[in-house]
C-alpha positions in Angstrom: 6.6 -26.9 -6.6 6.9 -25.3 -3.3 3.9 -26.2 -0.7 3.1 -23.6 2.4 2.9 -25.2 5.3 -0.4 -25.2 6.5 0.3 -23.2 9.8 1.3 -20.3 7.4 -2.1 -20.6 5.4 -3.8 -20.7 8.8 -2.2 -17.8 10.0 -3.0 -15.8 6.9 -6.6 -16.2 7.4 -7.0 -15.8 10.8 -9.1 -13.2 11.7 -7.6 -9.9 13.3 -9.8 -8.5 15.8 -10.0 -4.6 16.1 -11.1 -2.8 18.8 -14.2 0.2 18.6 -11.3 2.3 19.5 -9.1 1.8 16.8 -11.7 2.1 13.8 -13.0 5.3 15.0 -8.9 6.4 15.0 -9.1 5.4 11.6 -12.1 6.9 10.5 -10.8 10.5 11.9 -7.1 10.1 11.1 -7.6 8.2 7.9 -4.0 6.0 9.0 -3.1 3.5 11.9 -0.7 1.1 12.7 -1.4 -2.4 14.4 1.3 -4.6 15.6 1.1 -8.5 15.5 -0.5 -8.6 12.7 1.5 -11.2 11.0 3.8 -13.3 13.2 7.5 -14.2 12.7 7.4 -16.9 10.3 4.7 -15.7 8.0 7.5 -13.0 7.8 10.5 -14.8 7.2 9.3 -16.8 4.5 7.5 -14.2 2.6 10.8 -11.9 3.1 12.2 -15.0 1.1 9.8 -15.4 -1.7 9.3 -11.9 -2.1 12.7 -10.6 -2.5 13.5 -14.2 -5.1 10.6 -12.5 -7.4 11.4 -9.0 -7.4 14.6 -10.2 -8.5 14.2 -12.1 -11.3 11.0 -9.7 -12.1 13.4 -6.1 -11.8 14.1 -4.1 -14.6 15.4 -1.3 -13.3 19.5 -1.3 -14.6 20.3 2.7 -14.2 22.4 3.6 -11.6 20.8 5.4 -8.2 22.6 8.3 -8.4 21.4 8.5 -12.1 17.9 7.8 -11.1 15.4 10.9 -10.9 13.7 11.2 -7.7 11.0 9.0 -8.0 13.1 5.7 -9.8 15.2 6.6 -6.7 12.6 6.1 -3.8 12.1 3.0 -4.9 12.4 0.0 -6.9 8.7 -1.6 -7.2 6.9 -4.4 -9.2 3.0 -4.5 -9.3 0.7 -7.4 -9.4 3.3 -10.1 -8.0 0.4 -12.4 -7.2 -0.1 -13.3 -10.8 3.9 -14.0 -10.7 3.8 -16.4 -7.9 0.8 -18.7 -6.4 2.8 -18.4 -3.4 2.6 -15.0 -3.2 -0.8 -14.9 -4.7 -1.7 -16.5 -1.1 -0.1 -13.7 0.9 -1.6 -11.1 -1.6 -5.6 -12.9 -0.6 -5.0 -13.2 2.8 -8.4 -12.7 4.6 -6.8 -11.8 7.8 -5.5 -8.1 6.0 -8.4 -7.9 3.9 -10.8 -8.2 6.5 -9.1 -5.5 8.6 -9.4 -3.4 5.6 -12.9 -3.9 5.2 -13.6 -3.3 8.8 -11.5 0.2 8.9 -13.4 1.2 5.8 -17.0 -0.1 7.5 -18.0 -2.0 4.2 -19.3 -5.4 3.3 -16.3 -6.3 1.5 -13.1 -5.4 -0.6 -11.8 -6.1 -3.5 -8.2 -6.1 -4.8 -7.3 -2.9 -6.9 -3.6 -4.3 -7.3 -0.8 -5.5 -4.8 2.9 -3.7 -4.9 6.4 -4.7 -3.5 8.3 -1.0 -2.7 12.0 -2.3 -2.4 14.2 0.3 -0.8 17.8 0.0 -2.2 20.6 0.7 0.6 20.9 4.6 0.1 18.0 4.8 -1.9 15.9 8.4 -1.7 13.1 9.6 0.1 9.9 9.2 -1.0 8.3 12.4 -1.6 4.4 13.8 -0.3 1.7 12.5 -2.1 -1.7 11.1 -2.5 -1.9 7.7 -4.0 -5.9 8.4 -5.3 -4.1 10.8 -7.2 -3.5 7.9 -9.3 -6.4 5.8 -9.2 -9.9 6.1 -11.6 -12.0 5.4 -8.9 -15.0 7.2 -7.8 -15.5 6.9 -3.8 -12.7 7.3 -1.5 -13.2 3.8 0.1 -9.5 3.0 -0.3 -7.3 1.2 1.7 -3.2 0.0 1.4 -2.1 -2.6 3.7 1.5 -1.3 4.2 3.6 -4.5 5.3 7.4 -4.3 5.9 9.2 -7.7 5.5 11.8 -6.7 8.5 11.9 -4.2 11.4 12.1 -1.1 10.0 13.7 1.2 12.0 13.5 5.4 11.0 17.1 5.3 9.3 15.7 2.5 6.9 12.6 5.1 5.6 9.6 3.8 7.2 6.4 5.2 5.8 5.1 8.8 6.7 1.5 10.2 7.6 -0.3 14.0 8.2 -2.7 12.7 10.7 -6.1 13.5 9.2 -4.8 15.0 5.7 -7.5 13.6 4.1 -9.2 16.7 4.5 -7.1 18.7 2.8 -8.1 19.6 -0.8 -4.2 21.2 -1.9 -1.7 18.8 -3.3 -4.5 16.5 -5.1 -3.1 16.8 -8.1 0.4 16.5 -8.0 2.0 13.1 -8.9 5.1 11.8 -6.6 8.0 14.6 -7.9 10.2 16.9 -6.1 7.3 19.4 -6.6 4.6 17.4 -4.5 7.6 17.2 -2.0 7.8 21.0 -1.1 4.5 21.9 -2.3 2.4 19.6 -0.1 4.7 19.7 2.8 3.5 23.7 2.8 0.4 23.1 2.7 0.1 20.5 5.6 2.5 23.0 8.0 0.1 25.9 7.3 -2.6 23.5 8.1 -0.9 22.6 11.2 -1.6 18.6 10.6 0.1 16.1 12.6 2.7 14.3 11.1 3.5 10.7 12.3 7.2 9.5 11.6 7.6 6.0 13.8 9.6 3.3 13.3 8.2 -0.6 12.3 8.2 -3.7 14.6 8.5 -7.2 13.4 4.5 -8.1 11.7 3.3 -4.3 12.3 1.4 -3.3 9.3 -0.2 -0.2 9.0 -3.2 1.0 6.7 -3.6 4.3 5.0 -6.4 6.0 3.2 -6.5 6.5 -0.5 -6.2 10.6 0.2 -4.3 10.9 3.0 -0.7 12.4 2.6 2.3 10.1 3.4 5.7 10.0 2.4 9.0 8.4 3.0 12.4 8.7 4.2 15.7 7.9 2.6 17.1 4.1 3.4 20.1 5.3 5.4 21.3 1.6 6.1 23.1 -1.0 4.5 20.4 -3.5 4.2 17.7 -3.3 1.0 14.0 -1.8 3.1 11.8 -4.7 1.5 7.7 -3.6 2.1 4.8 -5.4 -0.1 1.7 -3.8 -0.3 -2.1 -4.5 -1.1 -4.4 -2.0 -2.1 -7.9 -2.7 -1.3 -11.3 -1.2 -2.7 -14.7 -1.4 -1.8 -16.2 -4.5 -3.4 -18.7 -2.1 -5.0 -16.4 0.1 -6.1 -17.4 1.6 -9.6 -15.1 3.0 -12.0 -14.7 7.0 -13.0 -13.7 8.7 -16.2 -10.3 9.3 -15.4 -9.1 12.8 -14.1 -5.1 12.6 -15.5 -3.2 10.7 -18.0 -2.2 8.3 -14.8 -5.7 7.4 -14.1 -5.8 6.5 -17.9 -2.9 4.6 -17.3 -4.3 3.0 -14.3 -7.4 1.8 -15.9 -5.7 0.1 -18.9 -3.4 -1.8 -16.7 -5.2 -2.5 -13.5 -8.7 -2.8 -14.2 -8.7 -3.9 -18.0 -11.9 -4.5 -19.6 -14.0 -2.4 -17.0 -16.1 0.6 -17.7 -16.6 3.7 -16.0 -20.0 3.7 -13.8 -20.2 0.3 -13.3 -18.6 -1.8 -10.2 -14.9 -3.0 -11.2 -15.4 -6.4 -11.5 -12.7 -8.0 -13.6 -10.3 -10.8 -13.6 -7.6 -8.6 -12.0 -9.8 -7.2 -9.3 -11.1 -10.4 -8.1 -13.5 -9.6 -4.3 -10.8 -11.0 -1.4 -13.1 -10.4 1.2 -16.6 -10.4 1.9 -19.2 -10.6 5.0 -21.3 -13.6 5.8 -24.7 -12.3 5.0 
């Protein structure tokens, strides 16, 4: 069985310390990106363990350029950290969790369910969306830790964000499609929001809002874009009836077992964080 070395456990519960500053840019810009988060090593191994499950986990055999636009943004698998106990103590580091809990101002977060977006070499761009388009949840205290597993420089597709798009009611209800592409991207121009297209250090992470609009270029480069992600809900986060056929989806799969008005509290969506009292 393969033991972490206790530096790398150390480092993945170290507390992050963020400034005023930089929750109040959250709060009004509902993104941000913080470098150093996780350090070199921490990286490098996880870049390893990571990419060894995705490929034995992968199912995707079709072709890119048979792919429709979504299958071509990216390949993913969901919930890795009941894969892996390795992974599993990446996925509950306290280190990102706390940050998310302190962007978000609660008491604590829970997991909704982690995600590892592999970017094949000339694989597509990832079109506008909202990801609480997809999620039965009832506040907007939503959070994804967005953690590339290299430098990601632009031509590799680095994730997207209209500065402040939470705001915006338009696009809500359009899943990930060449539609929410052009549609969305109208809608942010005529609301003149800011869009941020920078490229990834080495342990920059950033964290995104479940209603702000992001998206994501093509993988230009030779090299696979490997990112894992952990989305985060407020430990009292209840459950809503669900809007789409997604959310549905989303409930049966992610949060099995819990029922709508009451805090989502099951085996999957275990609390990863939480303040002293």
């Amino acid at each position: 069985m393969f033991e972490i070395a206790t530096s790398i456990l150390e480092d993945l519960n170290k507390p992050y310390k963020l400034s005023q500053e930089q929750i109040e840019f959250y709060q009004e810009n509902r993104y941000l990106k913080l470098k150093n988060v996780l350090n070199k090593d921490v990286i490098e191994l996880y870049n390893l363990l990571i990419r060894e499950k995705v490929q034995e986990l992968n199912t995707m055999n079709i072709p890119l350029e048979e792919r429709d636009v979504y299958n071509k943004a990216f390949l993913q698998i969901m919930n890795i950290w009941t894969q892996s106990a390795t992974i599993k103590e990446f996925v509950f580091s306290k280190r990102i969790a706390k940050i998310a809990s302190d962007l978000m101002q609660v008491d604590g977060v829970r997991l909704y369910h982690d995600q590892a977006l592999f970017k094949e070499p000339g694989g597509g761009f990832t079109p506008w969306h909202a990801d609480q388009y997809y999620w039965p949840l009832e506040s907007d205290k939503t959070v994804t830790a967005w953690i590339p597993l290299q430098e990601t420089p632009l031509e590799m597709g680095p994730l997207e964000f209209s500065a402040k798009s939470h705001l915006m009611q338009e696009g809500r209800n359009l899943k990930i499609s060449d539609d929410s592409e052009i549609e969305i991207q109208k809608k942010l121009r005529l609301g003149d929001f800011l869009q941020v297209k920078e490229a990834f250090e080495l342990g920059e992470v950033s964290f995104h809002s479940g209603w702000i609009f992001h998206r994501a270029g093509a993988n230009q480069t030779d090299k696979m874009r490997q990112v894992m992600t952990m989305i985060y809900m407020d430990k009292d986060m209840t459950l809503k009836n669900p809007e789409n056929v997604n959310q549905q989806a989303d409930w049966e799969t992610w949060c099995p077992g819990a029922k709508v008005g009451e805090v989502v509290n099951t085996p999957l969506n275990p609390i990863i964080y939480e303040k002293a009292s």
